[in-house]
C-alpha positions as CSV (number, residue, x, y, z in Angstrom):
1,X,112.0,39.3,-233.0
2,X,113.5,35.8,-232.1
3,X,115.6,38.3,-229.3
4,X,113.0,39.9,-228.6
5,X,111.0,37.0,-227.9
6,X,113.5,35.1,-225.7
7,X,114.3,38.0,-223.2
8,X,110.6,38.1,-223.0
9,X,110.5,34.5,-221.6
10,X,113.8,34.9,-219.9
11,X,112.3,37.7,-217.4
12,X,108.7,36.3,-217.2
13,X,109.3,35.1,-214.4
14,X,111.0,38.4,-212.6
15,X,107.8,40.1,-213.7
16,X,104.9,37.8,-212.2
17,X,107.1,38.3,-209.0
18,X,107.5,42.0,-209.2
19,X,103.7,42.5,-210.1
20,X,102.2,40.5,-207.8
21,X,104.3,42.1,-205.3
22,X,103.9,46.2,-206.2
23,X,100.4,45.1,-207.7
24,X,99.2,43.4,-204.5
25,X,100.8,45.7,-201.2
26,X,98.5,48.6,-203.8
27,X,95.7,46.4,-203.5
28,X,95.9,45.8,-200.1
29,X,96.3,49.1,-198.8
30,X,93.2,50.1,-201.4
31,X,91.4,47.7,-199.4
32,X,92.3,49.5,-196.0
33,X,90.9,52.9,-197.0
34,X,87.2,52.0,-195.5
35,X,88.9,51.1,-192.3
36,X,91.3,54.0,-192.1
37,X,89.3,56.4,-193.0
38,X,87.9,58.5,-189.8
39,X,91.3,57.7,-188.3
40,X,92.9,59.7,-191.4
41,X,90.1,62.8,-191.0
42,X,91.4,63.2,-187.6
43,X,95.3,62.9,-189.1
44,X,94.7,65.3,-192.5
45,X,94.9,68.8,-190.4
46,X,98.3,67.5,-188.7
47,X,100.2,66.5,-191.7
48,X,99.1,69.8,-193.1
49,X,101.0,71.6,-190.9
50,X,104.6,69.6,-190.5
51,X,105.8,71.7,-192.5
52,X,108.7,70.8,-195.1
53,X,107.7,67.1,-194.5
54,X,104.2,68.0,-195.7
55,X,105.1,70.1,-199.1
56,X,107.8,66.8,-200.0
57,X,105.0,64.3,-199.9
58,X,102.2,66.7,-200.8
59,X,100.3,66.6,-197.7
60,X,99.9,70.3,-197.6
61,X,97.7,70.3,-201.0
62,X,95.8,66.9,-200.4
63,X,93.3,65.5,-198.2
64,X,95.2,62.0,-197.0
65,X,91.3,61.4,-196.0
66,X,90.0,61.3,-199.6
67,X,90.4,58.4,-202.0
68,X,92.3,60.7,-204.3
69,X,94.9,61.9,-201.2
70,X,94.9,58.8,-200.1
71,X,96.1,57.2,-203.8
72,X,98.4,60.2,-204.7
73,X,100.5,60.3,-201.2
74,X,100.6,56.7,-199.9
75,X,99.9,54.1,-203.0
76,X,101.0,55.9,-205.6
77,X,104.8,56.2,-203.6
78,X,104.5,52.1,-203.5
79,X,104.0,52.0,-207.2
80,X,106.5,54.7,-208.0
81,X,109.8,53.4,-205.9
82,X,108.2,49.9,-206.6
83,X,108.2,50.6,-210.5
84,X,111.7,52.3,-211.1
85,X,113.5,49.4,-209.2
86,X,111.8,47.0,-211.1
87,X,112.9,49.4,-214.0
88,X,116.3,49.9,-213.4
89,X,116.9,46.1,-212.5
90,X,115.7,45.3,-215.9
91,X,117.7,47.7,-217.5
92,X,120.5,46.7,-215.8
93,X,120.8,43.1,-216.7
94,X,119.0,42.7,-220.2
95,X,122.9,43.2,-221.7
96,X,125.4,42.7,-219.0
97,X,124.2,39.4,-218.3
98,X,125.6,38.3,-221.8
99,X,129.1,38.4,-221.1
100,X,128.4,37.7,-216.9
101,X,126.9,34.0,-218.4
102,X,129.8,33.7,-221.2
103,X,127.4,33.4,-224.0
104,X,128.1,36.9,-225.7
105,X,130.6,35.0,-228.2
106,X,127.4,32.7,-229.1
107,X,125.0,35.5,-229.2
108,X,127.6,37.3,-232.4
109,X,127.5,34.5,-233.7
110,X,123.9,34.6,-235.0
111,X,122.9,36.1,-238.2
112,X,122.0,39.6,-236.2
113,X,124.2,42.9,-236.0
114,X,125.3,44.4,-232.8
115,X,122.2,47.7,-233.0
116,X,120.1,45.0,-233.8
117,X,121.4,42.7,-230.6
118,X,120.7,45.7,-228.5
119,X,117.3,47.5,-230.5
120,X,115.6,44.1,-229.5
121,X,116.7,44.1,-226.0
122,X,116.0,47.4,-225.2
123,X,112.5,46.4,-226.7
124,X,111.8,44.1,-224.8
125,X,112.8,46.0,-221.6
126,X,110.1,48.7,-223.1
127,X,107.5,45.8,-223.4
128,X,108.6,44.6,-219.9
129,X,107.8,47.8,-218.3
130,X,104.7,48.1,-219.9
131,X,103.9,44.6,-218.8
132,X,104.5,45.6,-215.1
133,X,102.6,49.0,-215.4
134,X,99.5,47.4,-216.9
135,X,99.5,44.4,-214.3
136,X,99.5,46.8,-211.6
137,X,97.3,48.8,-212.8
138,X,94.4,45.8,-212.9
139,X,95.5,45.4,-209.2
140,X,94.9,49.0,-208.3
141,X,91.6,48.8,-210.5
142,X,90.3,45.5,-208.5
143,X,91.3,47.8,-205.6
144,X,89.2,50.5,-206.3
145,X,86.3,47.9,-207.2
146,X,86.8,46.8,-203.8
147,X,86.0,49.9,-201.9
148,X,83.5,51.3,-204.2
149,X,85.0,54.2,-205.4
150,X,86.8,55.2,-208.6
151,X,89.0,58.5,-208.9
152,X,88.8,61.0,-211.4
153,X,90.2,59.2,-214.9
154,X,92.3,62.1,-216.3
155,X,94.6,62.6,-213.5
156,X,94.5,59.2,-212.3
157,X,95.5,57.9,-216.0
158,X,97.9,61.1,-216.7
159,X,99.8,60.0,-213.8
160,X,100.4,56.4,-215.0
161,X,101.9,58.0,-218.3
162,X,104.3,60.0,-216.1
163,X,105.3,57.0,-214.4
164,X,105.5,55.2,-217.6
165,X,108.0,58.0,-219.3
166,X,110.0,58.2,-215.3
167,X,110.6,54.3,-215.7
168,X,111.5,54.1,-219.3
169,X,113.9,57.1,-217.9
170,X,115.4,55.2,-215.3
171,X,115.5,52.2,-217.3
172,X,117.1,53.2,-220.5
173,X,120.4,55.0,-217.9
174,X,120.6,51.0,-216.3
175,X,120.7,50.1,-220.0
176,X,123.4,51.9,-220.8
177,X,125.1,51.2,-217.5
178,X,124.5,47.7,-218.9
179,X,125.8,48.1,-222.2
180,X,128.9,49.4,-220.3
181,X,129.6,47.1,-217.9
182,X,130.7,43.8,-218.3
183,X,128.6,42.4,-215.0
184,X,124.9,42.9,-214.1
185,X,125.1,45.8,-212.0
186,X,121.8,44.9,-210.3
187,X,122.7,45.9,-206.4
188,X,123.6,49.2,-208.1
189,X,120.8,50.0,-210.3
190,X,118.2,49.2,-207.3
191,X,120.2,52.1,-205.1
192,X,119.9,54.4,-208.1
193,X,116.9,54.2,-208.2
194,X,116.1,55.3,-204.7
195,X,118.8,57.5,-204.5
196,X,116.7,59.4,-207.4
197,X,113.2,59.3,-205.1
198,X,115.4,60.8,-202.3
199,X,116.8,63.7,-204.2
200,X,113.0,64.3,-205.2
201,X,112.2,64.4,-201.5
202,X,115.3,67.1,-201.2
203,X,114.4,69.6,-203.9
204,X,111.0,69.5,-202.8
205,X,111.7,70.2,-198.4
206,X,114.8,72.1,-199.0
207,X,114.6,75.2,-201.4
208,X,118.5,75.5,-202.2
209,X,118.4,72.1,-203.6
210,X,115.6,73.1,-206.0
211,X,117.8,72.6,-209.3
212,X,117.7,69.0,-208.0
213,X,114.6,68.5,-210.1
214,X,116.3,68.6,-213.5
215,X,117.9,65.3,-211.8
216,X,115.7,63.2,-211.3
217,X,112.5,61.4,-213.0
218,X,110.6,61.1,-209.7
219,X,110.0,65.3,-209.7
220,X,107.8,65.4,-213.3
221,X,105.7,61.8,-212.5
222,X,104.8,62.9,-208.3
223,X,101.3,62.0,-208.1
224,X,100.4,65.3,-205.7
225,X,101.7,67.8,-208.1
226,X,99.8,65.8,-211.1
227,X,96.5,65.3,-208.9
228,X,96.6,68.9,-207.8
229,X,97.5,70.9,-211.1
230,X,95.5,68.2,-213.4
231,X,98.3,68.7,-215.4
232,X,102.0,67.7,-216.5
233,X,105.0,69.6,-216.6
234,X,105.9,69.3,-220.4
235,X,109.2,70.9,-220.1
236,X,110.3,68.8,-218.0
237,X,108.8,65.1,-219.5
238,X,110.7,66.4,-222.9
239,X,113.8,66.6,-220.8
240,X,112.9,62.9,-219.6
241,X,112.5,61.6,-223.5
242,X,115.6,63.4,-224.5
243,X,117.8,61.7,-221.5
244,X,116.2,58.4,-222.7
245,X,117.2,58.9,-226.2
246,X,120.4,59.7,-225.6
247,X,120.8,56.5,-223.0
248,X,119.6,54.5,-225.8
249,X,122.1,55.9,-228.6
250,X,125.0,56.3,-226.2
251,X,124.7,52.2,-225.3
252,X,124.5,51.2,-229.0
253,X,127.0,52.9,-230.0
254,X,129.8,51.9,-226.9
255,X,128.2,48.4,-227.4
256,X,129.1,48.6,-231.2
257,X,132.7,49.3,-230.3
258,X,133.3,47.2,-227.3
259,X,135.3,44.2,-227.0
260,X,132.9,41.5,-225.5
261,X,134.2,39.0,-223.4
262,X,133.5,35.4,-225.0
């Protein structure tokens, strides 16, 4: 708990920053729709017919006109790069940065065992995560509230528990990346992250890349196929919960046999 508790404070400050951020450019472009709206009418039957472009983003099934195409093709991508970033920065340093600041020696030192060293800071990279989705999501709410109009709850809550299971995903690989690596790997954890939204994009416009999906996060949490079906691809969330188990069991168990530098 005292762990636990101090990498809480420790990355307070990185998530106030990261919230307001991905919290407020939701907000903002919430606040937009009114504005945009008879300009996106006139758009919707255009980026209907582009084609591959269309199916990647899921044009082609939504209305970009309608509060619910315009959440699940243009805020919900801000939220969903926005959120594995913040992910995969926080997974990335919440170990690494031990031995980077030379007090890993100090840190064996206390009266706690290596899996319970890295139990509590993987916690509080769970608890950080949640932080972040539920801040955003009061942003995206006083968004709605804004503009007078509230989307349907299910799908609208069912895709924040996709996004929740694709960043504890993307999270728990920059762990163990982090229980690996003797630096923060931070540069290369915010690249991964993207580099997993664009191979999303690929499976989706290009049909011989399909197999791509079992890759990355970003194909199980895409707000078009989850505002459109009304439902989640379970087969493919278990496969998310089974790559974040083995992340987690994987870095405690190379952390338990690593050398550390002091």
């Amino acid at each position: 708990m005292t762990i636990l508790k101090h990498e809480i404070r420790r990355n307070v400050k990185t998530l106030i920053i990261w919230t307001t951020c991905v919290g407020f450019i939701c907000f903002s472009c919430l606040m937009l729709f009114h504005s945009l709206e008879d300009t996106m009418e006139e758009m919707a039957g255009a980026y209907a017919q582009m084609g591959a472009f269309s199916a990647a983003l899921g044009l082609d099934r939504l209305n970009i006109g309608t509060p619910e195409g315009f959440y699940a093709t243009e805020i919900a991508l801000i939220f969903a790069i926005g959120g594995a970033m913040f992910a995969a920065m926080t997974g990335a340093g919440i170990v690494a940065k031990e031995e980077e600041g030379h007090t890993a020696e100090f840190l064996c030192t206390l009266p706690f065992g290596r899996k319970q060293i890295l139990l509590s800071k993987y916690a509080a990279m769970v608890l950080l995560i949640m932080f972040f989705q539920a801040v955003c999501l009061l942003w995206i709410a006083a968004g709605f509230a804004g503009i007078g109009v509230f989307l349907e709850k299910d799908s609208f809550f069912l895709y924040h528990a996709m996004q929740f299971l694709m960043q504890l995903e993307v999270g728990s690989i920059c762990f163990l990346i982090s229980a690996v690596c003797k630096k923060r790997q931070i540069g290369m954890a915010l690249g991964f992250s993207v580099l997993l939204y664009l191979a999303d994009l690929l499976c989706r416009a290009i049909p011989d890349l399909e197999r791509l999906k079992y890759l990355t996060p970003f194909y199980f949490s895409n707000a078009a196929d989850l505002f459109t079906n009304k439902s989640a691809d379970i087969e493919m969330a278990v496969i998310s919960l089974a790559v974040t188990a083995v992340c987690l069991t994987a870095a405690a168990f190379v952390y338990e046999k690593r050398d550390l530098a002091s």
